[in-house]
Steps between C-alpha positions, in 0.01 A plus 500: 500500500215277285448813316802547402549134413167563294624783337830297347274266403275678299803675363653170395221393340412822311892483350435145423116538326685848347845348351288107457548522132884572489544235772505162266703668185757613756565175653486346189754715349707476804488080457628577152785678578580267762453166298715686222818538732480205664369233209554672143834655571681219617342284235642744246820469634450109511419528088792699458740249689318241339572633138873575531526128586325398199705695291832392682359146432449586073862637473594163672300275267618702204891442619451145533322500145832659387703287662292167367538660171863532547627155649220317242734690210834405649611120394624283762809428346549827424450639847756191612758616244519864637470379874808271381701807313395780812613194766836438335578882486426537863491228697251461747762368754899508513533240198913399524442249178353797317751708561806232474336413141518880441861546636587161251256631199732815467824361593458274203391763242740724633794248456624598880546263730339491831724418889390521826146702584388540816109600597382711743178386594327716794253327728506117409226415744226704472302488149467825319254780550285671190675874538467773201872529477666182312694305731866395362768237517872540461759277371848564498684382184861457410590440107781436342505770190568857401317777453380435219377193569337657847280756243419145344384371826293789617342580169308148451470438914240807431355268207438209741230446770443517774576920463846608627722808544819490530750675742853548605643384206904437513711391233913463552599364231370143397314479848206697634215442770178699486176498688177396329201641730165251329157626588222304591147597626233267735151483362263681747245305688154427263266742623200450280330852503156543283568861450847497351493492168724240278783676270565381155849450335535845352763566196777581702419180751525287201816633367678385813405174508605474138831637582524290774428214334766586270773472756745246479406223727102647550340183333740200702588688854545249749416223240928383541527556124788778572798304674564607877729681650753343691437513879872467583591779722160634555372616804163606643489801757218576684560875564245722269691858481289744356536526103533791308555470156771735350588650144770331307770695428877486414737541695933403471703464762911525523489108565330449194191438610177625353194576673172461284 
Protein backbone atom coordinates (compact mmCIF):
# COMPACT_ATOMS: atom_id res chain seq x y z
CA UNK A 1 0.00 0.00 0.00
CA UNK A 2 3.02 2.80 0.85
CA UNK A 3 4.40 1.77 -2.38
CA UNK A 4 1.83 2.39 -4.21
CA UNK A 5 1.14 5.67 -2.43
CA UNK A 6 4.94 6.31 -3.34
CA UNK A 7 4.54 5.50 -6.71
CA UNK A 8 1.54 8.34 -7.28
CA UNK A 9 3.67 10.47 -5.72
CA UNK A 10 6.57 10.35 -7.67
CA UNK A 11 4.26 10.33 -10.63
CA UNK A 12 2.66 13.57 -9.51
CA UNK A 13 5.62 15.17 -9.10
CA UNK A 14 7.36 14.06 -12.33
CA UNK A 15 3.99 15.59 -14.31
CA UNK A 16 4.38 18.62 -12.23
CA UNK A 17 8.55 19.17 -12.61
CA UNK A 18 7.63 17.88 -16.53
CA UNK A 19 4.54 20.34 -17.45
CA UNK A 20 6.18 23.26 -14.49
CA UNK A 21 6.73 25.68 -17.26
CA UNK A 22 3.18 25.59 -18.88
CA UNK A 23 1.70 25.68 -15.36
CA UNK A 24 1.86 29.73 -14.65
CA UNK A 25 0.96 30.88 -18.50
CA UNK A 26 -2.04 28.55 -18.25
CA UNK A 27 -3.47 29.91 -15.17
CA UNK A 28 -2.70 33.14 -16.18
CA UNK A 29 -4.46 32.87 -19.38
CA UNK A 30 -7.28 31.16 -17.73
CA UNK A 31 -7.57 34.47 -15.13
CA UNK A 32 -7.78 36.43 -18.37
CA UNK A 33 -10.49 34.88 -19.84
CA UNK A 34 -12.24 34.84 -16.70
CA UNK A 35 -11.67 38.59 -15.66
CA UNK A 36 -12.75 39.36 -19.41
CA UNK A 37 -16.36 37.80 -18.97
CA UNK A 38 -16.98 38.79 -15.80
CA UNK A 39 -15.28 42.58 -15.58
CA UNK A 40 -14.64 43.85 -19.33
CA UNK A 41 -17.83 42.56 -20.83
CA UNK A 42 -20.22 43.96 -18.62
CA UNK A 43 -18.28 47.18 -18.51
CA UNK A 44 -18.65 47.30 -22.28
CA UNK A 45 -22.11 46.91 -22.05
CA UNK A 46 -22.14 49.61 -19.17
CA UNK A 47 -20.24 52.16 -21.93
CA UNK A 48 -22.68 51.29 -24.38
CA UNK A 49 -25.79 52.03 -22.05
CA UNK A 50 -23.94 54.83 -20.87
CA UNK A 51 -23.51 56.42 -24.43
CA UNK A 52 -27.06 56.03 -25.77
CA UNK A 53 -28.00 58.15 -22.72
CA UNK A 54 -25.66 60.78 -23.58
CA UNK A 55 -26.81 61.01 -26.89
CA UNK A 56 -30.61 60.86 -25.84
CA UNK A 57 -29.52 63.74 -23.50
CA UNK A 58 -27.79 66.00 -26.84
CA UNK A 59 -31.02 65.54 -28.96
CA UNK A 60 -32.79 66.88 -25.75
CA UNK A 61 -30.54 69.91 -25.24
CA UNK A 62 -30.63 70.60 -28.95
CA UNK A 63 -34.76 70.58 -28.84
CA UNK A 64 -34.82 72.87 -26.05
CA UNK A 65 -32.18 75.13 -27.97
CA UNK A 66 -34.85 75.08 -30.74
CA UNK A 67 -37.49 75.70 -28.75
CA UNK A 68 -35.56 78.81 -26.80
CA UNK A 69 -34.85 79.95 -30.23
CA UNK A 70 -38.40 79.75 -31.13
CA UNK A 71 -40.45 81.33 -28.12
CA UNK A 72 -37.32 84.16 -27.85
CA UNK A 73 -38.55 85.00 -31.76
CA UNK A 74 -42.26 84.99 -31.02
CA UNK A 75 -43.51 88.56 -29.46
CA UNK A 76 -45.66 88.44 -26.55
CA UNK A 77 -48.29 90.32 -27.96
CA UNK A 78 -48.15 88.53 -30.84
CA UNK A 79 -48.42 85.09 -29.30
CA UNK A 80 -51.56 86.81 -27.14
CA UNK A 81 -53.19 87.97 -30.38
CA UNK A 82 -53.29 84.43 -31.98
CA UNK A 83 -54.15 82.70 -28.55
CA UNK A 84 -57.06 85.46 -28.64
CA UNK A 85 -58.10 84.73 -32.56
CA UNK A 86 -57.58 80.47 -32.07
CA UNK A 87 -59.74 80.96 -28.49
CA UNK A 88 -62.60 82.86 -30.12
CA UNK A 89 -62.83 80.28 -33.03
CA UNK A 90 -63.03 77.45 -30.62
CA UNK A 91 -63.81 78.05 -27.40
CA UNK A 92 -62.13 76.39 -24.77
CA UNK A 93 -65.48 75.85 -22.88
CA UNK A 94 -69.32 76.09 -23.95
CA UNK A 95 -69.15 80.07 -24.32
CA UNK A 96 -73.30 81.04 -24.61
CA UNK A 97 -72.20 84.99 -24.92
CA UNK A 98 -69.93 83.97 -27.78
CA UNK A 99 -72.24 82.29 -29.48
CA UNK A 100 -75.43 84.70 -28.67
CA UNK A 101 -73.02 87.63 -30.06
CA UNK A 102 -72.56 85.31 -33.09
CA UNK A 103 -76.32 84.40 -33.48
CA UNK A 104 -76.91 88.63 -33.11
CA UNK A 105 -73.61 89.51 -35.36
CA UNK A 106 -75.35 87.70 -38.37
CA UNK A 107 -78.87 88.37 -37.70
CA UNK A 108 -77.96 92.00 -38.05
CA UNK A 109 -75.91 91.77 -41.29
CA UNK A 110 -78.28 89.47 -42.58
CA UNK A 111 -81.28 91.87 -41.97
CA UNK A 112 -83.36 88.68 -40.41
CA UNK A 113 -84.70 88.86 -37.36
CA UNK A 114 -84.05 86.49 -34.62
CA UNK A 115 -87.33 84.63 -32.04
CA UNK A 116 -87.11 82.14 -29.67
CA UNK A 117 -83.70 79.76 -29.50
CA UNK A 118 -83.42 77.19 -27.32
CA UNK A 119 -79.82 75.43 -26.26
CA UNK A 120 -79.06 72.14 -25.73
CA UNK A 121 -76.38 72.00 -23.42
CA UNK A 122 -75.24 68.26 -22.43
CA UNK A 123 -73.69 67.71 -19.02
CA UNK A 124 -73.99 71.10 -17.04
CA UNK A 125 -72.12 69.77 -14.05
CA UNK A 126 -69.18 68.23 -14.87
CA UNK A 127 -66.36 70.53 -16.62
CA UNK A 128 -65.16 69.40 -19.97
CA UNK A 129 -62.59 66.81 -20.85
CA UNK A 130 -59.50 67.49 -23.53
CA UNK A 131 -60.81 64.70 -26.30
CA UNK A 132 -59.36 64.75 -30.10
CA UNK A 133 -62.82 65.05 -31.48
CA UNK A 134 -64.31 68.80 -31.05
CA UNK A 135 -67.01 68.81 -28.69
CA UNK A 136 -70.28 70.87 -29.92
CA UNK A 137 -73.22 72.90 -28.75
CA UNK A 138 -76.62 73.24 -30.32
CA UNK A 139 -79.03 75.98 -30.39
CA UNK A 140 -82.28 75.87 -31.81
CA UNK A 141 -83.34 79.06 -33.65
CA UNK A 142 -86.61 80.34 -34.97
CA UNK A 143 -86.50 83.55 -37.47
CA UNK A 144 -88.85 85.37 -38.88
CA UNK A 145 -87.74 85.56 -42.84
CA UNK A 146 -87.68 83.73 -46.13
CA UNK A 147 -85.46 81.88 -47.83
CA UNK A 148 -83.64 84.16 -48.96
CA UNK A 149 -83.04 85.78 -46.06
CA UNK A 150 -82.20 82.11 -44.33
CA UNK A 151 -79.10 81.82 -47.20
CA UNK A 152 -78.35 85.36 -45.61
CA UNK A 153 -78.27 83.95 -42.21
CA UNK A 154 -76.24 80.86 -42.81
CA UNK A 155 -73.75 82.41 -45.16
CA UNK A 156 -72.22 85.10 -42.56
CA UNK A 157 -73.11 82.67 -39.25
CA UNK A 158 -70.06 80.69 -41.09
CA UNK A 159 -68.19 84.23 -41.09
CA UNK A 160 -68.60 84.61 -37.31
CA UNK A 161 -66.80 82.89 -34.36
CA UNK A 162 -66.96 80.83 -32.46
CA UNK A 163 -67.06 78.13 -35.79
CA UNK A 164 -70.57 76.81 -36.61
CA UNK A 165 -72.43 74.50 -39.04
CA UNK A 166 -75.57 74.68 -39.65
CA UNK A 167 -78.39 72.00 -39.90
CA UNK A 168 -81.98 71.27 -40.49
CA UNK A 169 -82.71 74.26 -42.08
CA UNK A 170 -86.69 75.01 -42.68
CA UNK A 171 -88.13 77.83 -44.34
CA UNK A 172 -92.27 78.14 -44.87
CA UNK A 173 -92.67 81.07 -46.05
CA UNK A 174 -91.60 84.22 -43.95
CA UNK A 175 -90.77 81.80 -40.93
CA UNK A 176 -88.06 79.18 -40.56
CA UNK A 177 -86.13 77.47 -37.55
CA UNK A 178 -82.76 75.82 -38.10
CA UNK A 179 -80.17 74.24 -35.92
CA UNK A 180 -76.76 75.85 -35.47
CA UNK A 181 -74.33 72.97 -34.04
CA UNK A 182 -70.99 75.61 -32.58
CA UNK A 183 -67.78 73.77 -31.89
CA UNK A 184 -65.61 74.30 -29.17
CA UNK A 185 -62.45 72.39 -28.00
CA UNK A 186 -60.82 72.20 -24.08
CA UNK A 187 -57.13 72.93 -23.94
CA UNK A 188 -55.30 69.70 -22.84
CA UNK A 189 -53.60 69.58 -19.53
CA UNK A 190 -49.75 71.40 -19.68
CA UNK A 191 -47.54 68.58 -19.85
CA UNK A 192 -44.15 70.16 -20.16
CA UNK A 193 -42.09 67.44 -22.07
CA UNK A 194 -38.17 68.29 -22.88
CA UNK A 195 -38.24 66.09 -25.87
CA UNK A 196 -41.16 67.47 -27.83
CA UNK A 197 -40.23 69.80 -30.00
CA UNK A 198 -42.11 73.41 -30.35
CA UNK A 199 -43.98 73.99 -33.89
CA UNK A 200 -43.84 77.28 -35.60
CA UNK A 201 -46.80 79.11 -37.33
CA UNK A 202 -46.31 77.67 -40.79
CA UNK A 203 -47.94 79.54 -44.03
CA UNK A 204 -51.02 77.84 -43.98
CA UNK A 205 -51.31 78.34 -39.87
CA UNK A 206 -51.03 81.95 -40.51
CA UNK A 207 -53.53 82.21 -43.20
CA UNK A 208 -56.20 81.06 -40.79
CA UNK A 209 -55.73 83.26 -38.25
CA UNK A 210 -55.80 86.04 -40.81
CA UNK A 211 -59.01 84.81 -42.10
CA UNK A 212 -60.23 84.46 -38.89
CA UNK A 213 -59.46 87.59 -37.86
CA UNK A 214 -61.28 88.81 -40.75
CA UNK A 215 -64.61 87.51 -39.57
CA UNK A 216 -67.21 89.73 -38.67
CA UNK A 217 -67.26 90.08 -34.98
CA UNK A 218 -63.40 88.29 -34.54
CA UNK A 219 -61.82 91.56 -33.07
CA UNK A 220 -65.03 92.58 -30.31
CA UNK A 221 -66.57 88.87 -29.45
CA UNK A 222 -67.98 89.02 -26.17
CA UNK A 223 -66.83 92.72 -25.81
CA UNK A 224 -71.18 93.70 -25.92
CA UNK A 225 -70.37 95.90 -28.93
CA UNK A 226 -72.97 93.68 -31.13
CA UNK A 227 -76.53 94.19 -29.44
CA UNK A 228 -78.00 90.89 -27.80
CA UNK A 229 -80.36 88.77 -28.65
CA UNK A 230 -83.49 88.84 -26.99
CA UNK A 231 -83.87 86.09 -24.33
CA UNK A 232 -87.69 86.11 -24.58
CA UNK A 233 -88.80 82.66 -25.22
CA UNK A 234 -85.53 80.99 -24.82
CA UNK A 235 -84.96 77.95 -23.20
CA UNK A 236 -81.99 75.87 -22.02
CA UNK A 237 -82.19 71.93 -22.30
CA UNK A 238 -79.88 69.85 -20.79
CA UNK A 239 -80.17 66.76 -23.08
CA UNK A 240 -76.83 66.50 -25.45
CA UNK A 241 -78.16 64.24 -28.55
CA UNK A 242 -75.46 63.26 -30.60
CA UNK A 243 -74.71 65.83 -33.57
CA UNK A 244 -74.17 65.09 -36.95
CA UNK A 245 -73.81 67.71 -39.22
CA UNK A 246 -75.71 67.31 -42.59
CA UNK A 247 -75.42 68.76 -46.27
CA UNK A 248 -77.71 71.56 -47.17
CA UNK A 249 -79.85 70.91 -49.73
CA UNK A 250 -83.24 71.96 -51.26
CA UNK A 251 -85.98 70.55 -50.88
CA UNK A 252 -90.16 71.87 -51.61
CA UNK A 253 -92.84 70.52 -50.16
CA UNK A 254 -96.80 70.58 -51.32
CA UNK A 255 -97.36 72.95 -48.17
CA UNK A 256 -94.98 75.26 -49.42
CA UNK A 257 -92.39 74.65 -47.40
CA UNK A 258 -88.76 74.44 -48.35
CA UNK A 259 -86.20 72.41 -46.85
CA UNK A 260 -82.54 73.86 -47.14
Amino acid sequence: MDLKINLDLESLKTIYLDYKPYLIPVVTILACILIFILIIIPQLNLLSDNRAKREEEINKLNILRKNLSIVSGVQDSELKNNLSLASKALPVNKDFEAILDAVSSAANISGVAVGDFEFSVGDITNPPKAQKKFPSLEIDLSLATNTDGMIRFIDEVYRTVPLAEASNVRVAGNSATVVLVFYYKPLPPLNLNPAIQFKDLDKNDVETLNKISSFNNALFSGSGAINPVSTEGAQIEPEAPSVTPENIENESTESGEVIL
